[in-house]
C-alpha positions in Angstrom: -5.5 37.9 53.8 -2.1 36.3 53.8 -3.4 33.2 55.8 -6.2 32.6 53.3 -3.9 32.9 50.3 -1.4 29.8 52.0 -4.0 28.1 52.7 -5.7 27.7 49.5 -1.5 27.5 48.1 -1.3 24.2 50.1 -4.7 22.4 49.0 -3.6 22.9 45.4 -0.4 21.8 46.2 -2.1 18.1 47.2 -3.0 17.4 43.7 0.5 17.1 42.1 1.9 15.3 44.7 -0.8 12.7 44.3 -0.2 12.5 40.6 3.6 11.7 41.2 3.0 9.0 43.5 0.6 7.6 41.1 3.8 7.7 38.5 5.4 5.2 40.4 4.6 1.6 38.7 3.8 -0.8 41.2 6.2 -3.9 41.0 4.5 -7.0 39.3 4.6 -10.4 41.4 7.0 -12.7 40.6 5.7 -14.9 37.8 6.5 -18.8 37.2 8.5 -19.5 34.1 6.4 -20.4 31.4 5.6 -24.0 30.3 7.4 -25.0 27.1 5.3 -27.6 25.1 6.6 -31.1 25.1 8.6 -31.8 21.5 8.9 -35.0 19.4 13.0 -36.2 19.0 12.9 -35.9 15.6 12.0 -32.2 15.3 13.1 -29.0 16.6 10.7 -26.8 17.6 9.1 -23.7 15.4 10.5 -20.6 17.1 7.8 -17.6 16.4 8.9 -13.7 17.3 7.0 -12.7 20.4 4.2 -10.1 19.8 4.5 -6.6 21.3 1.3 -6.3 23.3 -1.0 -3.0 21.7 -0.2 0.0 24.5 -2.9 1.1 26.7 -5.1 3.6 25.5 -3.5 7.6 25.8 -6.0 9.6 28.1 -9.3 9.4 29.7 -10.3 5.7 30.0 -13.2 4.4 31.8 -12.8 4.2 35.7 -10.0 6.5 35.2 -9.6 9.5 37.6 -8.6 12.8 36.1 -6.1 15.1 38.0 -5.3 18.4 36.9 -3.7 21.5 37.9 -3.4 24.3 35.7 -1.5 28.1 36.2 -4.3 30.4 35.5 -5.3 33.6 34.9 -9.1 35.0 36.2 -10.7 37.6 34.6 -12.5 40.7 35.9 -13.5 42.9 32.9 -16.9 43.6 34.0 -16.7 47.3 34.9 -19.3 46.8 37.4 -18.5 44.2 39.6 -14.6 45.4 39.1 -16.1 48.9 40.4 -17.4 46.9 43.7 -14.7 45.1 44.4 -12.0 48.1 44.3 -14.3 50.2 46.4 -15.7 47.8 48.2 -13.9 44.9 49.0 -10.4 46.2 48.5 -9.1 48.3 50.9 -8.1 51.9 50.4 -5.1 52.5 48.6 -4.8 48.4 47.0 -4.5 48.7 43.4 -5.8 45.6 42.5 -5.5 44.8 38.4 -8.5 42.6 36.7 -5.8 39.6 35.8 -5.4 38.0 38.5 -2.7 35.2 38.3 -3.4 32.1 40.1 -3.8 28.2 39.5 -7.0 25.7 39.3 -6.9 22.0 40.3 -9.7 19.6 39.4 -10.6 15.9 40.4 -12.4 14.0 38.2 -14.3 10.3 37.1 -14.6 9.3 33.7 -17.9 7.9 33.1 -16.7 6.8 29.9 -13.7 7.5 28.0 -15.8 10.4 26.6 -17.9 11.9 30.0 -16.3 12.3 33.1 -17.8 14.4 36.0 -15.4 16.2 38.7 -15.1 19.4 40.9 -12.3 21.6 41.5 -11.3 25.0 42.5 -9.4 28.2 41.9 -7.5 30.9 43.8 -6.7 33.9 41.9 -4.6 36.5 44.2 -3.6 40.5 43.0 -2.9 43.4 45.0 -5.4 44.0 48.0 -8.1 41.0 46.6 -8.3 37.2 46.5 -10.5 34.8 44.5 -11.7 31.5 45.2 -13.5 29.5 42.4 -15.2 26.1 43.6 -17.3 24.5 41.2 -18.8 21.0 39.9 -19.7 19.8 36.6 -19.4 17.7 33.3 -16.7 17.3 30.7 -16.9 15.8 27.3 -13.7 14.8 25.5 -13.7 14.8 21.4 -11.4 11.3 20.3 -10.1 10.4 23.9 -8.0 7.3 21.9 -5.9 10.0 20.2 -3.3 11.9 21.4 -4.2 15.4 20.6 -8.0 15.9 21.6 -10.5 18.9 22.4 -12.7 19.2 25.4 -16.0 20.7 26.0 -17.6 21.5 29.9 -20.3 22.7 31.7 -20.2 23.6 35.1 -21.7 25.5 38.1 -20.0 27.0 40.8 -19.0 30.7 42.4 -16.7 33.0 43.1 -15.7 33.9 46.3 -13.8 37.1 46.5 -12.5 38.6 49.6 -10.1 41.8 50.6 -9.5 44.4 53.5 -12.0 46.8 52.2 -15.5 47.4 53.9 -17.4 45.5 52.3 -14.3 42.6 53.5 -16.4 39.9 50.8 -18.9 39.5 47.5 -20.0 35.9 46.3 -21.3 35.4 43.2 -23.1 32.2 41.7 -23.3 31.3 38.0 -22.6 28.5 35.3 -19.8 28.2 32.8 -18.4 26.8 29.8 -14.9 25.9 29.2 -13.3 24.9 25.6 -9.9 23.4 25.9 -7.6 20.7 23.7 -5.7 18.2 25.7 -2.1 16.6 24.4 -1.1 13.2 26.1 2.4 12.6 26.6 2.0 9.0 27.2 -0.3 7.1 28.5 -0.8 8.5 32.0 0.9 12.1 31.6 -1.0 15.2 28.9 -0.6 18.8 28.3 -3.9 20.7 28.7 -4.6 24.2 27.4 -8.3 25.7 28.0 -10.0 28.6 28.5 -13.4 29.3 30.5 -16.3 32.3 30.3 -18.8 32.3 33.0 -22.2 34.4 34.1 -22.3 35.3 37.3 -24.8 37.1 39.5 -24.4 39.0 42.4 -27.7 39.1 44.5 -26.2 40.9 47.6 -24.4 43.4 45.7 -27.6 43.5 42.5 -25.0 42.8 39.8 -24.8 40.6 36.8 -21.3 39.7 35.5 -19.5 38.1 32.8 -16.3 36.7 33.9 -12.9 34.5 32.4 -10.5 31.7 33.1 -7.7 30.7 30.8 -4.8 28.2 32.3 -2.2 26.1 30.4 -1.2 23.1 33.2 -0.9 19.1 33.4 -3.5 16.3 33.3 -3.0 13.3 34.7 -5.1 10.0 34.4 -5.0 7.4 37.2 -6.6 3.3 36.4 -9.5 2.8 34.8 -10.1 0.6 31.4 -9.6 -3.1 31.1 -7.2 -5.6 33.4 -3.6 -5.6 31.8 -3.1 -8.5 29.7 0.6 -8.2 29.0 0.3 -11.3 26.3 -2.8 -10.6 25.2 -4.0 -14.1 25.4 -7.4 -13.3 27.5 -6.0 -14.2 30.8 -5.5 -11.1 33.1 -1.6 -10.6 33.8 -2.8 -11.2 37.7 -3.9 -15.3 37.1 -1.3 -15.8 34.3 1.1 -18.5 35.0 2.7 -18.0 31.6 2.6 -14.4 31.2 5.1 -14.1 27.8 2.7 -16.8 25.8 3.2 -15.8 22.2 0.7 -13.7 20.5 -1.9 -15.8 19.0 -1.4 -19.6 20.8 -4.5 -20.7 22.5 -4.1 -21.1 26.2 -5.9 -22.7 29.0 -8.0 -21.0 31.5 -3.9 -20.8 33.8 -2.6 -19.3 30.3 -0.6 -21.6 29.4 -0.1 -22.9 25.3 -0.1 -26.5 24.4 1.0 -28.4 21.5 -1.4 -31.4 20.2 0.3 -33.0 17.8 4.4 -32.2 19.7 5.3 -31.1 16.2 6.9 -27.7 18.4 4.4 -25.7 16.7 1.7 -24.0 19.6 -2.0 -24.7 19.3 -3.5 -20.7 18.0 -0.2 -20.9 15.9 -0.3 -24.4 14.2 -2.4 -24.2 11.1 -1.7 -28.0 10.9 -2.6 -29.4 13.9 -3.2 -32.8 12.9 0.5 -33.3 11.5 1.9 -36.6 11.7 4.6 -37.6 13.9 8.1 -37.0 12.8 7.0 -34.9 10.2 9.3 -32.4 9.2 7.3 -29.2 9.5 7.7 -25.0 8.9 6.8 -22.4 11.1 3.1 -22.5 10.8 3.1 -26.5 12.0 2.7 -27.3 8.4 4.1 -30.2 6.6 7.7 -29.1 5.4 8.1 -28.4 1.4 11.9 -26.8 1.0 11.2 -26.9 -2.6 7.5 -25.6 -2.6 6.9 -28.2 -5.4 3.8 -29.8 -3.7 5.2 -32.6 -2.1 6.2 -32.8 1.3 10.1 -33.4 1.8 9.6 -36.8 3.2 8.3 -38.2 -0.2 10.0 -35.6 -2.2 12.8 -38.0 -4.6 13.5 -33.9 -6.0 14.2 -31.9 -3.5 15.6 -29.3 -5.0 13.1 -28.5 -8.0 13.0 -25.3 -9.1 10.5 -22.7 -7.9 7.4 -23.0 -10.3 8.1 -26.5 -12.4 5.2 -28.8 -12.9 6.5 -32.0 -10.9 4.9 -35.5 -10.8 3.8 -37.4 -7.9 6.9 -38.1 -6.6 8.2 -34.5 -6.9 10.2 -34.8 -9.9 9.8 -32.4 -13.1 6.6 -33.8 -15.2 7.7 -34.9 -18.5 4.3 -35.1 -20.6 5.5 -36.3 -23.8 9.4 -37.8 -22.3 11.3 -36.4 -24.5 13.9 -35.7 -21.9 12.8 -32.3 -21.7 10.8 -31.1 -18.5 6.9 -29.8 -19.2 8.3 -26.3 -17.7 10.9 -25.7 -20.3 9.2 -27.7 -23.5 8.2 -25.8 -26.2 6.9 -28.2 -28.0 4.9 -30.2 -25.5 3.3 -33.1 -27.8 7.0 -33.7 -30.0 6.0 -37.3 -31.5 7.8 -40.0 -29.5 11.0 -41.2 -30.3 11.6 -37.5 -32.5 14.6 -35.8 -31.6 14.5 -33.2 -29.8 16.8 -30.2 -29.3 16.6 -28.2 -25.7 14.2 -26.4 -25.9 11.9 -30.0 -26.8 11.2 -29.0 -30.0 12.1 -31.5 -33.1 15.4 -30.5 -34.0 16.5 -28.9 -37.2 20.2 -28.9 -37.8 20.5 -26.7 -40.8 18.0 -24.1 -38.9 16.2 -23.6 -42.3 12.5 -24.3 -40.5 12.0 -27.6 -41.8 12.4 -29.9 -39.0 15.6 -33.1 -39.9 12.3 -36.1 -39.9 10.8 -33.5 -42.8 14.0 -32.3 -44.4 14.6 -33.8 -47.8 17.8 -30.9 -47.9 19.2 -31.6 -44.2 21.9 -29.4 -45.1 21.3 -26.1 -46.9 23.1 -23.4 -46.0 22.6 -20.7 -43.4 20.0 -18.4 -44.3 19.2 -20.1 -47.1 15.0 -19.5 -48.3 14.0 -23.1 -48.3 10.2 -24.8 -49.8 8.5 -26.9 -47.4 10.3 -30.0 -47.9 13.7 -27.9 -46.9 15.3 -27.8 -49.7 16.2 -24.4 -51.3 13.3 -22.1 -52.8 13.3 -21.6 -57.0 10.2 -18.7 -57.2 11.3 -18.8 -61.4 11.6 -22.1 -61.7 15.0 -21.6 -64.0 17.0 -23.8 -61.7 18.9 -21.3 -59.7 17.8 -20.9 -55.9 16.8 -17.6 -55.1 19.4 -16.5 -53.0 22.1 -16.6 -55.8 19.1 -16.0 -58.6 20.4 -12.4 -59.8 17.2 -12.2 -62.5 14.4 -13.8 -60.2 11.6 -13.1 -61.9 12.5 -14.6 -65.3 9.8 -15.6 -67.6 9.1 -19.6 -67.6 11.2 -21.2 -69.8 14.0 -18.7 -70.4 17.4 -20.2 -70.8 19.2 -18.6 -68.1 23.2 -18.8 -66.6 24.3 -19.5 -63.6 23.2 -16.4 -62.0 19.5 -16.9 -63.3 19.6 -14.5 -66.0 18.5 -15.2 -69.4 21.1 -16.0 -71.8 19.4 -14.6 -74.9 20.4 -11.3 -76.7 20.1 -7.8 -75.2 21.2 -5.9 -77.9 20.2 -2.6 -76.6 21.3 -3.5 -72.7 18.0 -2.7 -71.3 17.4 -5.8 -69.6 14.4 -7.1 -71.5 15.5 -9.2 -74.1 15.2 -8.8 -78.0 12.7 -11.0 -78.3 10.4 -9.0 -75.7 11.9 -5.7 -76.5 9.0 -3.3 -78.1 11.4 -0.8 -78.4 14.7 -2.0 -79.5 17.3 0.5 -80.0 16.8 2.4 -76.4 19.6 4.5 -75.6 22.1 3.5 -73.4 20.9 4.1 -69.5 17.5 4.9 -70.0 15.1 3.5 -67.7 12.9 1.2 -69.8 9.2 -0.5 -68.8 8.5 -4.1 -68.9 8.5 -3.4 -72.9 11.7 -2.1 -73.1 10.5 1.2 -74.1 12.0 4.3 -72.2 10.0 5.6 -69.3 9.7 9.5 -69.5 12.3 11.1 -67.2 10.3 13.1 -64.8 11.5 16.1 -62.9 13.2 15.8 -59.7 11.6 16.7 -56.1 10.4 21.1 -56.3 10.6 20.8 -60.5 8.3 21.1 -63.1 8.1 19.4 -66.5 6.0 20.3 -69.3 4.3 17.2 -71.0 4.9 17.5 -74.6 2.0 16.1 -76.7 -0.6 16.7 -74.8 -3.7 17.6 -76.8 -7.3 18.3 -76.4 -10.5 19.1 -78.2 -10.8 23.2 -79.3 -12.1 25.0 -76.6 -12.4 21.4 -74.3 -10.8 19.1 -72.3 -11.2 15.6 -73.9 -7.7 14.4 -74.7 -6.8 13.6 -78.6 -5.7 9.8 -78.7 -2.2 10.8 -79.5 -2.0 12.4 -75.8 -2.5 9.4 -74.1 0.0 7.4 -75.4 2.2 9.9 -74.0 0.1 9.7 -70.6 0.7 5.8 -70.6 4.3 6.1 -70.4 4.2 9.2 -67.8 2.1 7.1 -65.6 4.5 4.0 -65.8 7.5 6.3 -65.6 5.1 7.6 -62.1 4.6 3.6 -60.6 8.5 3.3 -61.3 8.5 6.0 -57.9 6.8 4.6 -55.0 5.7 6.6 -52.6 6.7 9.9 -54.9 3.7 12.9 -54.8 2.7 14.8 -58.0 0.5 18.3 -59.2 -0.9 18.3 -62.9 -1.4 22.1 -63.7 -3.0 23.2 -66.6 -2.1 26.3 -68.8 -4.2 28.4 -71.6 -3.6 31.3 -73.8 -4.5 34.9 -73.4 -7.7 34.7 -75.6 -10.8 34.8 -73.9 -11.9 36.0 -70.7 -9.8 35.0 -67.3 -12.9 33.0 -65.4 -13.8 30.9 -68.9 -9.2 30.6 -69.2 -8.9 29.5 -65.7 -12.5 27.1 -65.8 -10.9 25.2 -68.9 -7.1 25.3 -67.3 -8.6 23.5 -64.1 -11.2 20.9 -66.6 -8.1 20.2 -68.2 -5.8 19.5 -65.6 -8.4 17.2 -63.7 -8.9 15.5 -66.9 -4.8 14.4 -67.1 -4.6 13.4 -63.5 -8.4 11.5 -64.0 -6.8 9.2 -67.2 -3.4 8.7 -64.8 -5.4 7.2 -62.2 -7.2 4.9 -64.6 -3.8 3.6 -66.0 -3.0 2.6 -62.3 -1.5 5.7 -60.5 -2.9 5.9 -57.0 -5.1 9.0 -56.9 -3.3 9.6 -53.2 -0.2 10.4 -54.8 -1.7 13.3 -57.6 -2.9 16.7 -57.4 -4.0 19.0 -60.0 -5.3 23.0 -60.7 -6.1 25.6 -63.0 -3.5 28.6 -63.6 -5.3 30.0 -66.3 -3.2 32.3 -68.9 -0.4 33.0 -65.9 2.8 32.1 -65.9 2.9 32.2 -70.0 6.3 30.4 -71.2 5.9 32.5 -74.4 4.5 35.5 -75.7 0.6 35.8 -76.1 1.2 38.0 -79.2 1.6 35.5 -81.8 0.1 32.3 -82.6 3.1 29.8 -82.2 3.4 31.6 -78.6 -0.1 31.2 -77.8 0.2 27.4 -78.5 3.3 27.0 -76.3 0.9 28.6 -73.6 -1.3 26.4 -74.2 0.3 23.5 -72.2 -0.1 20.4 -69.5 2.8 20.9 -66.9 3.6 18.2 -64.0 5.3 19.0 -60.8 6.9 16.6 -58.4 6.1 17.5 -54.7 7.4 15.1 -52.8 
């Protein structure tokens, strides 16, 4: 027993040795240094980074062989064959245990970087029994080009165990299937974790079992894929006599570069290859343009234009209409010739009132002065005072006015619209006063309500008595004298008479006002109106001079 259990120690022990040696890079043969193209005297040549050639692929490549050894653990946990081996096979007194520790090694050829084929083996040892586990079979690998990857295999084989019992020995043949994920280290070296379930039969002993195999243990992959080609320029490293060839030049079946046109550039790498001689070129072999104006520096009389200006043939900033002022900054690209210009190349205006100095018959107005198209100041009221120092700018044609622009007619009343315009001549002092000079009504402020005096309708309906909207006129020019102001028109009756027939003609009333305030020019955005009926009475209902207060038109400012 103890000879068999060496034995089988030492083959295994084969497998990592091999995969060390393998670990040791052979030593490249010296290689010539490479040929430098020849370059012209008047140019230095383009240096371009070398290119880090793209690793090898990690894991299973094609031609590759496939070592592995893995620390194991087989599984017994089929009650009969575990029943034959311990009274069988084992001999009396061994307590053998159904985990057996132990390792497998496999050797394998990768068909592909997928499919590889192989055979290996097994030794499982516990207390009074030993396993051996040849087999041979097939193993597809899930993404061999990544690191982490998963495995499927099939394989045939046997197990082989043997003790000091009886029986001394049972074989069993079957097939098996292993799952397992492999983790490459680098591009030799990988992890591997898998485990295995297998059917086995027994045809000496008549029994059927199902057995186990997991392991965790180290791959590792020897040759296979494609010739190294440390430049990557198509000639194998072996029959390159310019092995460090930048990535990209185009090289000759020794790979080694030229350069064509000796502008230090490498054919592959020149995207000019027909430059001229002792052209000034960039790193792509490309005439040289510092500027990146379109003209090559050798014929470039700007050399130093700025990045996105328009420049002429000889490199210079375009001047369309030469006005002095380049195309890239002028504003005014078709300025007249010979009109001056200021920087921007627009015709200049001195007095910055719009009107440029050829069109300005007023070259110098003031600052911020509103000027009419020939630049001289504006006079909306024609009364001979510019607008900007017109205090009265809306006076009426042919009003004597002073030098602020105001009439200088009488204003007995001082409400701003003349006597002679003046409807309403003796207006109190500071009341606000239409275009008439009659007072506006003085409406409530924003949240109060106003009752509108003299507002009248037909007994028992709501057309308004012509004396009402005389009123109305002024409330809804006093109203347009507030932009933007918000208003409700309620409407009031008396007691008599049922509620629904009080509240119906409160409400016809009420939309009647706010209707005729609309027609006199009050946007009907800005009014509201409703029916309160007899409520809210500002007198008592008892009587009939109360009754007629209650009778009433209010308005209310909401906003």
């Amino acid at each position: 027993m103890r000879n068999r259990v060496l034995s089988a120690a030492g083959a295994l022990a084969l497998i990592p040795a091999l995969a060390i040696a393998q670990q040791r890079p052979a030593q490249r043969p010296a290689q010539p240094p490479a040929q430098r193209p020849a370059q012209r005297p008047a140019a230095q040549p383009a240096q371009r980074p070398a290119q880090r050639p793209a690793a090898a692929q990690a894991g299973p490549r094609t031609g590759s062989i496939l070592l592995s050894i893995a620390p194991s653990v087989f599984i017994a946990r089929d009650e009969a064959l575990f029943g034959y081996l311990l009274s069988r096979v084992a001999a009396p007194g061994d307590a053998p245990n159904r985990y057996l520790p132990g390792a497998a090694a496999s050797i394998g050829y990768s068909l592909s970087p997928n499919l590889a084929v192989g055979v290996g083996v097994g030794v499982g040892v516990t207390s009074g029994l030993m396993l051996l586990q040849p087999g041979a079979g097939v193993q597809y690998t899930f993404s061999p080009a990544k690191r982490l990857s998963p495995f499927l295999q099939a394989s045939a084989g046997g197990s082989m165990w043997s003790g000091d019992g009886p029986a001394e020995k049972a074989t069993g043949v079957g097939g098996y299937g292993t799952l397992g994920v492999r983790y490459m280290q680098s591009e030799n070296l990988g992890i591997s974790l898998s485990g295995r379930v297998g059917y086995e039969q027994y045809s000496t002993e008549d029994i059927n079992a199902i057995v186990g195999r997991a392991g965790v243990g180290l791959t590792y992959v020897m040759g296979g894929g494609p010739p190294r080609d440390t430049d990557s320029d198509g000639v194998p490293d072996k029959r390159d006599r310019c092995a460090s060839t930048p990535r990209g030049a185009t090289v000759d079946v020794r790979g080694c570069p030229s350069d064509t046109d000796r502008d230090g550039v490498l054919n592959g790498l020149d995207r000019c290859a027909d430059t001229p001689a002792n052209t000034p070129v960039d790193a792509n072999g490309c005439t040289r343009d510092t500027d990146r104006d379109g003209i090559a520096d050798n014929a470039d009389r700007c050399p130093n234009t700025a990045a996105g200006t328009p420049v002429d043939a000889t490199g210079c900033p375009r001047d369309t209409d030469r006005d002095g002022v380049a195309d890239n900054l002028d504003r005014c690209a078709d300025t007249p010739a010979g009109t001056p210009v200021d920087a921007n190349g627009c015709p200049r205006d001195s007095d910055g009132d719009g009107v440029m100095d050829n069109a300005d018959r007023c070259p110098n107005t003031p600052t911020g002065t509103p000027v009419d198209a020939n630049g001289c100041p504006r006079d909306a009221d024609g009364d001979g005072v510019a607008d900007n120092a017109d205090r009265c700018p809306n006076t009426a044609a042919g009003t004597q006015v002073d030098a602020n622009g105001c009439p200088v007619a009488r204003d007995a009343d001082g409400d701003g619209v003349i006597d002679a315009n003046d409807r309403c001549a003796n207006t109190p002092a500071g009341r606000r006063v239409d275009a008439n000079g009659c007072p506006l009504v003085d409406l409530p402020a924003v949240g109060a309500t106003m009752i509108l005096r003299n507002i009248n309708f037909a007994v028992g309906g709501s057309r308004l008595t012509p004396s009402s909207m005389a009123t109305l006129d002024q409330v809804a020019t006093s109203i347009l004298s507030i932009p933007n102001s918000r208003w409700e028109i309620g409407g009031y009756t008396s007691s008599v008479g049922s509620l629904a027939v009080n509240r119906r003609l409160s409400t016809t009333r009420a939309l009647t006002v706010m209707r005729y305030l609309v027609t006199k020019g009050v946007p009907a955005g800005q009014l509201t109106s409703a029916g309160y009926g007899p409520s809210n009475p500002v007198a008592p209902n008892t009587t009939a001079a109360g009754r007629a207060q209650n009778r009433r038109v209010e308005i209310k400012r909401v906003q």
